[in-house]
C-alpha positions, 0 to 999 in steps of 0.5 A: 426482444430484451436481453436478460441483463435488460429483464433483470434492470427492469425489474431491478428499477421497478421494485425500487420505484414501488418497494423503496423509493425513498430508500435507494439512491442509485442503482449500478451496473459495473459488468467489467469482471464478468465474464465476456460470454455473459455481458449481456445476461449477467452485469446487473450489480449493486445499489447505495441504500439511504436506509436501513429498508433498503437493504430488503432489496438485496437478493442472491439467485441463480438463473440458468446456471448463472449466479446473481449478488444485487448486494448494497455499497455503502456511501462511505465504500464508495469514498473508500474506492476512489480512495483506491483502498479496496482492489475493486477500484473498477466497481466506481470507474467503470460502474454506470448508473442505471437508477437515481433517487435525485440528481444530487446523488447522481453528481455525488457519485460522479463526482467520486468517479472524478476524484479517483480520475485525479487520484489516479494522475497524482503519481505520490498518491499513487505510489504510496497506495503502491507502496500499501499494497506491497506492505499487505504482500509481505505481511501475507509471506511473513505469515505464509512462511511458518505454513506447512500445508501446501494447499495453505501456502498455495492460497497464500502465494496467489493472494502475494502475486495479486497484492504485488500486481495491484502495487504495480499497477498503481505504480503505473497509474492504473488499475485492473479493469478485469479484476484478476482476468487479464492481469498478466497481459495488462502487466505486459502492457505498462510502461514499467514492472519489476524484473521477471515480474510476470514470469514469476507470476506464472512460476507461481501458479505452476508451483508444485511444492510448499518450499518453491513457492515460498521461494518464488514468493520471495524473489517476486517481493524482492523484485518489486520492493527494489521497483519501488523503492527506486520510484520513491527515491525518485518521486520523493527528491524534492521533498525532503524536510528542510527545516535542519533545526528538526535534525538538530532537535533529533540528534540532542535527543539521541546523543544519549543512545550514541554514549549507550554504544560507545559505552557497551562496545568499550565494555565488550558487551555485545548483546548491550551495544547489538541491542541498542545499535538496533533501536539506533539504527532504526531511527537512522533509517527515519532521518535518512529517508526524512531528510534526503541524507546518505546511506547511515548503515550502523549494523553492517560493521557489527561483529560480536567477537570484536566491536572495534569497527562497529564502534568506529562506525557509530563515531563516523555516522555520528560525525556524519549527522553533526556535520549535515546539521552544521552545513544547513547553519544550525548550531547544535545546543550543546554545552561544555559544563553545566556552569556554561548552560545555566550562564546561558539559559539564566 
């Protein structure tokens, strides 16, 4: 006797053979985030249209209590998820298929499946989908943060625990087969997570207030921004730019935003020398990472009641910076008078 999974793949395959054969690609069965008392009634899942008709084949229903989606997925969705951009990544890796138009399509998508195969062993891909998620995370708590409404802060606050785990797994090179099933004993069991990951994860959940949550939330993106960032500085090593004529080129450009500073420190003009000292240290940040360089904090040594050390600060990092350029053998262009340039530009 068939199981209903079996019933239901049968019926599937016949309508598609009488009602769309020129319209369905494949027919898949991806059963992995159902549950394990009904993997053998509930699995039938999604198939890639070839037309607009094929989206006839779609149907929503209820059989004996257990609700069924025969939903459509797009070629280019499929692409997406070996591109690890959704969380469904388990839809394409552990999806089988159970109907195809030809065999054109069939390798298609196994040859998707093989490319999330290679993007998952490729440990910078990884972790800048990693790096992505973590970004989701804190977009979600920013905006969580001016929410008073517990049940709102709450929804928010899984959404931040799930975004953070998926951003670990991929760490890890990996992806949750299950979905949100299992995560937390699939987090056990990599070789590396952040500090008190899963035991905020399960504060969380156990959380009783807006302010705790927020909290927890909090100390659980911080945990995984240092995981992460400790990766990256690994991964990205030996990769920084080289070519410190580009530095060169920067710092021409941005000598200018150093006499600003200067200028509004020698003035006493806090707001001035702050603002600008803010633009400056964002584009510090950028060369920093770009070009492997030593910490350039600016800001640290700001204090609106005496900018003393703030401005021997920007001296120093701009010293600094001078001295990375000329121990690559760059010259900087620079000039002494106006008469030196145009006698060396004629």
């Amino acid at each position: 006797m068939k199981t209903k999974n079996e019933s239901l793949v049968d019926w599937a395959i016949n309508k598609i053979e009488t009602e769309y054969k020129d319209d369905v690609c494949l027919l898949i069965e991806h059963k992995t985030l159902k549950l394990e008392k009904d993997l053998d009634k509930a699995p039938l899942s999604f198939f890639i249209p070839a037309s607009e008709h094929a989206y006839g084949l779609a149907k929503t229903f209820i059989i004996d209590g257990i609700g069924y989606d025969l939903f459509p997925m797009s070629w280019q969705r499929i692409e997406g998820l070996a591109e690890l951009k959704e969380n469904i990544t388990s839809c394409l890796g552990d999806a089988k298929i159970l109907y195809y138009r030809n065999e054109e399509e069939k390798r298609r998508f196994l040859k998707l499946q093989t490319k999330l195969q290679d993007n998952l062993q490729n440990p910078k891909y990884m972790l800048n989908k990693a790096l992505e998620k973590l970004n989701i995370a804190m977009e979600i708590y920013q905006t969580m943060m001016f929410e008073d409404t517990l049940y709102k802060v709450r929804k928010a606050s899984g959404y931040i625990a799930d975004f953070l785990s998926v951003a670990v797994a991929s760490a890890n090179l990996t992806y949750f087969k299950n979905g949100q099933t299992n995560q937390i004993s699939d987090l056990l069991a990599m070789p590396g997570i952040p500090k008190d990951f899963t035991k905020l994860y399960e504060a969380i959940v156990k959380a009783g207030s807006s302010e705790e949550l927020k909290k927890l939330c909090y100390e659980m993106i911080y945990n995984t921004r240092r995981f992460l960032s400790a990766k990256k500085v690994k991964s990205e090593k030996d990769n920084y730019n080289q070519n410190f004529k580009e530095l060169a080129s920067w710092y021409e450009e941005l000598s200018y935003t150093w006499r600003r500073v200067y200028h509004w420190c020698d003035e006493k003009d806090a707001v001035r020398g702050f603002m600008w000292g803010c633009f400056l240290q964002s584009e510090l940040d950028i060369v920093r990472e770009e070009f492997g360089l030593s910490e350039l904090d600016l800001l640290g040594a700001f204090d609106a009641h005496d900018l003393t050390a703030y401005r021997k600060q920007a001296e120093t990092l701009e010293k600094q910076i001078v001295s990375a350029i000329e121990k690559h053998g760059v010259v900087i262009d620079a000039y002494d008078s106006i008469e030196d340039f145009l006698k060396k530009n004629a």
